[in-house]
C-alpha positions, -999 to 999 in steps of 0.1 A, spaced: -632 341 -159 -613 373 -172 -579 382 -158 -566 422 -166 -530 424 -158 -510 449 -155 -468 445 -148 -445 473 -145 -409 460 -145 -378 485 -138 -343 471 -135 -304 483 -135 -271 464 -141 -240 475 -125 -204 461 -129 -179 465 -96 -143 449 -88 -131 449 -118 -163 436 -139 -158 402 -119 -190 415 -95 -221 420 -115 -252 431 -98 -288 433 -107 -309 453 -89 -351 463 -95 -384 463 -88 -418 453 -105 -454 462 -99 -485 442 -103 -524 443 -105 -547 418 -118 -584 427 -121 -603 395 -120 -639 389 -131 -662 362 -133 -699 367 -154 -727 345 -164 -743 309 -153 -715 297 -130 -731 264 -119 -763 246 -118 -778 269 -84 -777 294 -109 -802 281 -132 -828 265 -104 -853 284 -99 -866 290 -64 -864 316 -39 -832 308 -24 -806 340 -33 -780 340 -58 -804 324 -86 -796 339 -121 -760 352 -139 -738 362 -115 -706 391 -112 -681 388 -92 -648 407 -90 -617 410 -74 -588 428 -78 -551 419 -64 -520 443 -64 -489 444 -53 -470 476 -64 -435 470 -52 -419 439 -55 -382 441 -47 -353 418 -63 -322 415 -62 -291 391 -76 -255 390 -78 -230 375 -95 -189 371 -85 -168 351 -113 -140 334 -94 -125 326 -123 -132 321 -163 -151 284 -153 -162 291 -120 -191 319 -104 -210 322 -67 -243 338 -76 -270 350 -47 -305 365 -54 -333 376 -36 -369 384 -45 -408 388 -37 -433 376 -57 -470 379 -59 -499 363 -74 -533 352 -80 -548 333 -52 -550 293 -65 -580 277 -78 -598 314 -79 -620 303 -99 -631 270 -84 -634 295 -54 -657 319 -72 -676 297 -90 -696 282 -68 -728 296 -60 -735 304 -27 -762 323 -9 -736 348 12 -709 370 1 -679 348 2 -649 369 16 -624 372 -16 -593 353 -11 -560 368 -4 -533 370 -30 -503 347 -23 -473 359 -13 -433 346 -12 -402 355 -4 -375 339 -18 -338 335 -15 -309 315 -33 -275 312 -29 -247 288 -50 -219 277 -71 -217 271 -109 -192 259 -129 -189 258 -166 -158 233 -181 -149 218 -217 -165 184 -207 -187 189 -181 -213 217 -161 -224 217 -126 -244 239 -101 -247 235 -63 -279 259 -46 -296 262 -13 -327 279 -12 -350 291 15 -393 306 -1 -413 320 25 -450 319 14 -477 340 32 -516 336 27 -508 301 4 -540 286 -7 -535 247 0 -562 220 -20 -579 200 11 -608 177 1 -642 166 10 -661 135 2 -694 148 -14 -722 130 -1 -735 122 -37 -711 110 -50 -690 92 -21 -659 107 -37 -637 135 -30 -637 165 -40 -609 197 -36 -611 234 -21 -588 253 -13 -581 269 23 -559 296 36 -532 278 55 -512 310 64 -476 311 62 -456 283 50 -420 275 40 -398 257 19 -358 250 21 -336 225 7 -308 219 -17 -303 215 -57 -276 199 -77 -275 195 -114 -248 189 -142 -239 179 -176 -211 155 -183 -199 151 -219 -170 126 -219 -145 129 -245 -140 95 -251 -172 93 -272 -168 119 -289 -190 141 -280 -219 127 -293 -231 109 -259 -239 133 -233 -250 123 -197 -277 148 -171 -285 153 -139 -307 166 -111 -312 159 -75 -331 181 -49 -345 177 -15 -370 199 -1 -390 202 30 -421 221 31 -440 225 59 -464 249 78 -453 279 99 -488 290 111 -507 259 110 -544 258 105 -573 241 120 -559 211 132 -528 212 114 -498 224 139 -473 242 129 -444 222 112 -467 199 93 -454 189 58 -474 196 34 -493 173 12 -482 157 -22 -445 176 -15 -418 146 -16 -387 157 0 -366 141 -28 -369 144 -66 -339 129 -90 -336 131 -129 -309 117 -151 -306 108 -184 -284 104 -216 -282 117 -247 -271 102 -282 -262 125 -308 -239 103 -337 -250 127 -365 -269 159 -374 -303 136 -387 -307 116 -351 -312 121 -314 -318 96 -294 -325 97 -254 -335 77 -224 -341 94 -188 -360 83 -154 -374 107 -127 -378 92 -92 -405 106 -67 -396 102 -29 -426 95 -8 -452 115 2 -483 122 20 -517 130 11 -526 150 48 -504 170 69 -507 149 93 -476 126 79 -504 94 80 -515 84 49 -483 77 26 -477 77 -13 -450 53 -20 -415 64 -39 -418 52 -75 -389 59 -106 -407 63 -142 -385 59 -171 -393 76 -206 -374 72 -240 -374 88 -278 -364 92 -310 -362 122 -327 -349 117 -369 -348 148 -392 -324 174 -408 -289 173 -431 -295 135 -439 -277 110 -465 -305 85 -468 -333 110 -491 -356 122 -463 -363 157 -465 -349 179 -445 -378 201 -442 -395 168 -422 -387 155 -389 -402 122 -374 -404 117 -339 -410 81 -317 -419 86 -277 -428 59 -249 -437 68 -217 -439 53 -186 -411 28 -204 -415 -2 -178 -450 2 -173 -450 9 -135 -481 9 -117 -480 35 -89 -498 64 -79 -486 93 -89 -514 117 -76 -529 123 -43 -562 138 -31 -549 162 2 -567 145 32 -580 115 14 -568 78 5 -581 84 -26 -556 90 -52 -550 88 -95 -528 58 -110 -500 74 -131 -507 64 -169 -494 32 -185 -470 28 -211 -479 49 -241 -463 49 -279 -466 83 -295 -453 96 -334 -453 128 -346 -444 138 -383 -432 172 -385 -431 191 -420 -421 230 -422 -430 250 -452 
């Protein structure tokens, strides 16, 4: 597939009360010509008299050519700012080309682009030992393309397609940060993240009413980790994600349990005292760290699903010239 875009971006700054208001105001347009040629699967090569046998064409084109944002930012103080934005996007319908690359005997009707709004409103604060920020957010998405499945007949597994579900929408709440204690130093530095989010239809399609979550969307996600920095040679980190459940149908009745996956490494290299070059940097990763089995993908409408991957050991020399 070939994708021709275009983006025209126009935007202004302007300073009020004092400089402690600052406000960004534009606009961006957007076209993408999209184009798929050739052999796209195995009905184009069979030879019969059904249509559609042979190399194919097909073409599509998606614009938007007004795209409004809008942000602002009021500093309370010298640590401390309230910020607000606003802004519609656009963009290429998902899995276009699983979509178009099927060969069919029928003109399939092209697929809409995706729209969202989206809005954000919230708190930062930036102090000697420590960095937080506090945001609600509300995305309105119209014509999104959601993956639903079918169990194909050969195979007796499941395979994805993608369906116009309408409007849907998403709200929550995000809170992040940075501690860096003095008491070590600086050199140990502790992160953050936690979010909860509910998606969930507004039109509703087929038999999916309105208010349905939406698959493979957990309302919570955390991060954390910390950070060892005792020279400029080494880094060394440890963090952990946890998942909230989920579910693999709107419906809300096939459920992926809540799992927490832990990751490390070990990154040596730079201004060093012990002869390596500086020029070289040596890195050590595990993943998954305690080797959790869980499944950490779900096929939408199935109770079919993918296991996340086991622990892995990874090094990577690095040498710039």
């Amino acid at each position: 597939a070939v994708r021709d875009t275009t983006q025209l971006y126009v935007k202004d700054n302007f300073s009020m009360m004092d400089d402690n208001l600052m406000l960004e105001v534009g606009f961006k347009s957007l076209s993408i010509d999209y184009s798929l040629d050739g052999y796209r699967d195995y009905a184009d090569y069979e030879i019969d008299s059904q249509p559609g046998y042979g190399p194919q064409s097909v073409e599509a084109e998606y614009s938007d050519n007004f795209l409004p944002m809008v942000g602002a930012v009021y500093r309370l103080n010298d640590s401390d700012q309230i910020f607000a934005s606003f802004a519609q996007n656009y963009a290429l319908p998902a899995g276009t080309d699983d979509i178009f690359d099927n060969a069919v005997g029928f003109d399939a009707p092209d697929p809409k682009g995706e729209e969202a709004d989206n809005y954000e409103f919230g708190f930062r604060t930036n102090r000697e030992t420590y960095n937080g920020a506090i945001a609600l957010f509300y995305t309105r998405f119209d014509n999104r393309l959601i993956a639903s499945s079918v169990m194909n007949p050969a195979t007796g597994q499941p395979e994805a397609f993608y369906v116009n579900a309408g409007a849907s929408k998403a709200y929550g709440v995000e809170l992040s940060g940075v501690f860096q204690p003095e008491v070590f130093d600086r050199e140990l530095y502790f992160n953050a993240n936690l979010s909860y989010k509910k998606a969930e239809l507004v039109d509703g399609f087929g038999s999916n009413p309105a208010g349905s979550q939406l698959p493979d969307s957990p309302e919570w996600l955390m991060t954390g980790g910390v950070t060892y920095e005792p020279t400029e040679w080494l880094v060394a980190n440890f963090s952990a994600k946890y998942t909230g459940k989920r579910y693999t149908d709107f419906a809300e009745s096939i459920e992926l349990d809540s799992y927490l996956v832990a990751q490390a490494y070990v990154d040596i290299g730079g201004p060093n005292n012990f002869g390596m070059p500086e020029n070289m940097r040596l890195r050590f990763n595990i993943d998954n760290v305690f080797d959790k089995e869980v499944m950490s993908f779900g096929f939408t409408g199935s109770t079919f699903g993918r296991p996340l991957s086991p622990r892995t050991f990874q090094a990577t020399l690095t040498v710039d010239f």
